[in-house]
MIBASE-141218 format. One record per residue (C-alpha): y, z, x; residue in three letters; residue number from 0. Coordinates in steps of 0.25 Angstrom, whole numbers, plus 5000, padded with zeros to 4 digits. Layout:
    py    pz    px  rest   nr
     Y     Z     X   ALA  NUM
...
END
This chain:
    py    pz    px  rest   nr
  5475  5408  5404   UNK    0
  5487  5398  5400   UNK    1
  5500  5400  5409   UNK    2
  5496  5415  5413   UNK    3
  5492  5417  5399   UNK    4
  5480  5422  5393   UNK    5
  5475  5411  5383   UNK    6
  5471  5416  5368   UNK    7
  5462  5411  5356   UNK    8
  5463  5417  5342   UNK    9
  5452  5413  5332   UNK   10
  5452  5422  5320   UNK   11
  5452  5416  5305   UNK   12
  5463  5425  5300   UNK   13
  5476  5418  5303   UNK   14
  5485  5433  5302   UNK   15
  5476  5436  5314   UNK   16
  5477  5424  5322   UNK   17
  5490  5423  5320   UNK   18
  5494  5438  5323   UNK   19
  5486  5439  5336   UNK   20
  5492  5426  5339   UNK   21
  5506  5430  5338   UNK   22
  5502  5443  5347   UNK   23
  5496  5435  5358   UNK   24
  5506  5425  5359   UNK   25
  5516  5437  5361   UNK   26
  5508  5443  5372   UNK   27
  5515  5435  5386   UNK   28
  5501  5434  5391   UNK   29
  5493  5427  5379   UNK   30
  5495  5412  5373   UNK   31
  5486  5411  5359   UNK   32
  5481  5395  5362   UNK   33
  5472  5393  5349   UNK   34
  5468  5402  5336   UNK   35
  5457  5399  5327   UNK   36
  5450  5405  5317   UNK   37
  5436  5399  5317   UNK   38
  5424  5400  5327   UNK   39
  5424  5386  5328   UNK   40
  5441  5386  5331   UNK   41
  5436  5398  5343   UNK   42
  5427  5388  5349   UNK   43
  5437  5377  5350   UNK   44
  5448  5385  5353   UNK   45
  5439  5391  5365   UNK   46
  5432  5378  5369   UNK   47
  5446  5369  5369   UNK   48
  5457  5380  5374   UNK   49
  5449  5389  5381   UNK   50
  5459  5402  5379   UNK   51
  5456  5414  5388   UNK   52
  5453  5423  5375   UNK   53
  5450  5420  5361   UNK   54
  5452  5430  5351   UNK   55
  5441  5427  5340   UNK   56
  5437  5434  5327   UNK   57
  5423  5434  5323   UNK   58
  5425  5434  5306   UNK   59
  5431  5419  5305   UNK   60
  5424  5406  5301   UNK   61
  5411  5400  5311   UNK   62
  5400  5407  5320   UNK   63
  5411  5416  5326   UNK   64
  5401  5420  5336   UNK   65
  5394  5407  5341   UNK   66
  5409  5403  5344   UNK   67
  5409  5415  5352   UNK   68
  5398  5411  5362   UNK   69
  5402  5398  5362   UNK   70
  5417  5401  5366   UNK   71
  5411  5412  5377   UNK   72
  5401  5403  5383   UNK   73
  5408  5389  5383   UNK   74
  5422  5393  5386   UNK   75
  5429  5401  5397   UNK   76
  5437  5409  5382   UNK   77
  5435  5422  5380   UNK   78
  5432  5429  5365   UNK   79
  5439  5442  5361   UNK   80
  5433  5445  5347   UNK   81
  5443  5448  5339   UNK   82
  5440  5452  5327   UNK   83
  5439  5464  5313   UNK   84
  5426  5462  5313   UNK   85
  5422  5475  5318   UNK   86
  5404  5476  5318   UNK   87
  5398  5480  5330   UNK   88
  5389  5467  5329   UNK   89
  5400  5458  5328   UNK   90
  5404  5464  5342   UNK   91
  5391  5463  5347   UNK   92
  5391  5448  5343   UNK   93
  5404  5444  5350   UNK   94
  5400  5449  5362   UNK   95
  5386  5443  5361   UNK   96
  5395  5430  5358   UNK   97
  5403  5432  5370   UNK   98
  5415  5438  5367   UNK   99
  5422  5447  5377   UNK  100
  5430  5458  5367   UNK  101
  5429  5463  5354   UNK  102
  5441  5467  5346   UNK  103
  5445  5470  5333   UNK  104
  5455  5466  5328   UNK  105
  5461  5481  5324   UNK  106
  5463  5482  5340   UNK  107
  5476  5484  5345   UNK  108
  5481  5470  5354   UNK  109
  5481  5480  5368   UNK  110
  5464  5480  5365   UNK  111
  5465  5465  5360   UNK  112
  5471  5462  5374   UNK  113
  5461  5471  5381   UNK  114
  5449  5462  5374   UNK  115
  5457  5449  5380   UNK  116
  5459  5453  5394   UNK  117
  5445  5459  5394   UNK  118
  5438  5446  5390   UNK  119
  5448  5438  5400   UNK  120
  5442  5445  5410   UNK  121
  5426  5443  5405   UNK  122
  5425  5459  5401   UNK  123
  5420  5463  5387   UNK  124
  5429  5471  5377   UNK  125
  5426  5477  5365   UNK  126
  5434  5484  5354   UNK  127
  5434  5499  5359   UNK  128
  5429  5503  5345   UNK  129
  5416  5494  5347   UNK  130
  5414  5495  5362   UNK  131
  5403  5506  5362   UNK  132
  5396  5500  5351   UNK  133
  5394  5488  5358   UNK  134
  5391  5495  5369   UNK  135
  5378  5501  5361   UNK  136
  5374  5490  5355   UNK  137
  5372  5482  5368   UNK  138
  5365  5493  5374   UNK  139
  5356  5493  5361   UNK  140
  5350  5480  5361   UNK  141
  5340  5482  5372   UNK  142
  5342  5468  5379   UNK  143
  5328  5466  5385   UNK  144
  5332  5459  5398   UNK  145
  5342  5472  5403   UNK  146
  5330  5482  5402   UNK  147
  5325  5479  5415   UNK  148
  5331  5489  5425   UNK  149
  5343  5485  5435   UNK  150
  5348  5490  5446   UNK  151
  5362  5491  5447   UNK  152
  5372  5494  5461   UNK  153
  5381  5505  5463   UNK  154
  5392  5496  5461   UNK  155
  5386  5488  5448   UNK  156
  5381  5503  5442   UNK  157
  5397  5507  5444   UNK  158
  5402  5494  5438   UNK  159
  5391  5498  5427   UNK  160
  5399  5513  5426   UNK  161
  5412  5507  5424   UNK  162
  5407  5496  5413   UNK  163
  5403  5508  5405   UNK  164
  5417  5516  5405   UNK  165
  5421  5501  5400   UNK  166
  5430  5497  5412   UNK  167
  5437  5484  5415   UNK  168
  5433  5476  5427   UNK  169
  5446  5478  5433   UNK  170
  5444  5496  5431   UNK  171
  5431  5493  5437   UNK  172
  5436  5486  5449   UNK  173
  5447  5497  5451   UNK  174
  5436  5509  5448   UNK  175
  5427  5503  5458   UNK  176
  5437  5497  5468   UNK  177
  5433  5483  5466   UNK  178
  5439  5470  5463   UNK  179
  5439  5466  5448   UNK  180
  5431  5451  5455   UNK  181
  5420  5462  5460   UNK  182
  5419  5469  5448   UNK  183
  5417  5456  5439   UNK  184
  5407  5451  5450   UNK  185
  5399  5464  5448   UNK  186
  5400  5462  5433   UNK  187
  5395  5449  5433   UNK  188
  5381  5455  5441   UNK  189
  5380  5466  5433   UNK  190
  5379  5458  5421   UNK  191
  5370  5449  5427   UNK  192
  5360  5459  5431   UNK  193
  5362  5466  5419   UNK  194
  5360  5456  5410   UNK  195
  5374  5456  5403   UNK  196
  5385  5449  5395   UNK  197
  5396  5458  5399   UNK  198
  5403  5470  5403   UNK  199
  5396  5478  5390   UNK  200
  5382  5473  5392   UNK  201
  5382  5477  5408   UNK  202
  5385  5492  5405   UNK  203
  5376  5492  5392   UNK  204
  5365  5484  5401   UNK  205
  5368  5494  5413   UNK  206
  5362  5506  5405   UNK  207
  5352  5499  5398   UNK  208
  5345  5496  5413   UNK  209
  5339  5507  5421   UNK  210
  5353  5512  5425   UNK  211
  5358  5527  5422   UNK  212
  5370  5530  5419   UNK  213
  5367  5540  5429   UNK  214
  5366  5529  5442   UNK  215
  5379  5522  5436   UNK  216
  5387  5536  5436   UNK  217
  5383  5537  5450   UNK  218
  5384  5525  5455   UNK  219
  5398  5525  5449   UNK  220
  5401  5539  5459   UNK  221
  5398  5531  5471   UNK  222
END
């Protein structure tokens, strides 16, 4: 944050979109755009030596896009919103592998654009609406070999599992489950450790893959 302002990023090799989601940001009070690019080389930089909350990156420009990705994700404290028309399931799936926290495309209206931005401020995952089940599936398909072991889970871990599923925010899980937002992150982190997860995504689809029904997580989500 710079001044109360959330700190973007744009790196896209086409200028007319650079410059266009430049001049929307910069009209929004609670933006500043501190750098554009439009190479993976320039998102590395750009992350490594500003370090802006959010970077808004497209995956079809010059350089290994995704290497950048994980570099940016696991070196510095920027977070990566793909931002992008290139619209395969795989490419999705890559991203995320990468590290990136959203997944929009570029047909989406700036209210989901922003939704992707405060989701990935916050640590939570968000994908383009059109592709979320879809991902969802194919997590659940590649049969990791170290989340097949079963698992037991708490009444309180089993309803954070419930509300995962229907897609809630931390913040409509705390106030579902009259929590604070602080305990709900803390339960997030465990469950993603004993479930062997990357994120919010990989918990629920990890959470059906062990020995626990939808069944027990329904009624552990009535008590």
């Amino acid at each position: 944050m710079r001044d109360g302002k959330t700190t973007i990023a744009i790196v896209d090799d086409h200028p007319i979109v650079v410059e266009g989601a430049r001049m929307v940001f910069l009209a929004e009070p609670g933006f500043d755009v501190v750098a554009t690019g439009a190479t993976a080389s320039d998102a590395t930089s750009i992350a490594t030596l500003l370090g802006p909350d959010v970077m808004l990156m497209d995956l079809s420009m010059p350089g290994e896009v995704f290497n950048a990705i994980t570099q940016i994700s696991q070196t510095t404290t920027t977070k990566v919103v793909v931002f992008t028309a290139y619209s395969s399931l795989d490419s999705a799936l890559r991203a995320l592998d990468a590290g990136a926290l959203g997944f929009v495309l570029k047909g989406a209206s700036f209210d989901e654009v922003l939704k992707a931005i405060q989701f990935a401020q916050n640590g939570e995952l968000y994908i383009a609406q059109q592709y979320a089940s879809q991902v969802m599936l194919a997590l659940r398909a590649r049969g990791r070999p170290d989340v097949n072991a079963p698992m037991r889970l708490n009444v309180r871990e089993k309803q954070i599992v419930s509300q995962l599923l229907h897609a809630r925010t931390n913040r409509e899980i705390a106030t579902t489950l009259s929590l604070s937002e602080k305990t709900v992150k803390r339960y997030m982190t465990v469950l993603m450790q004993k479930l062997h997860a990357r994120n919010r995504v990989e918990v629920a689809v990890n959470a059906q893959r062990h020995e626990i029904s939808e069944r027990s997580i329904a009624e552990a989500t009535l008590q």
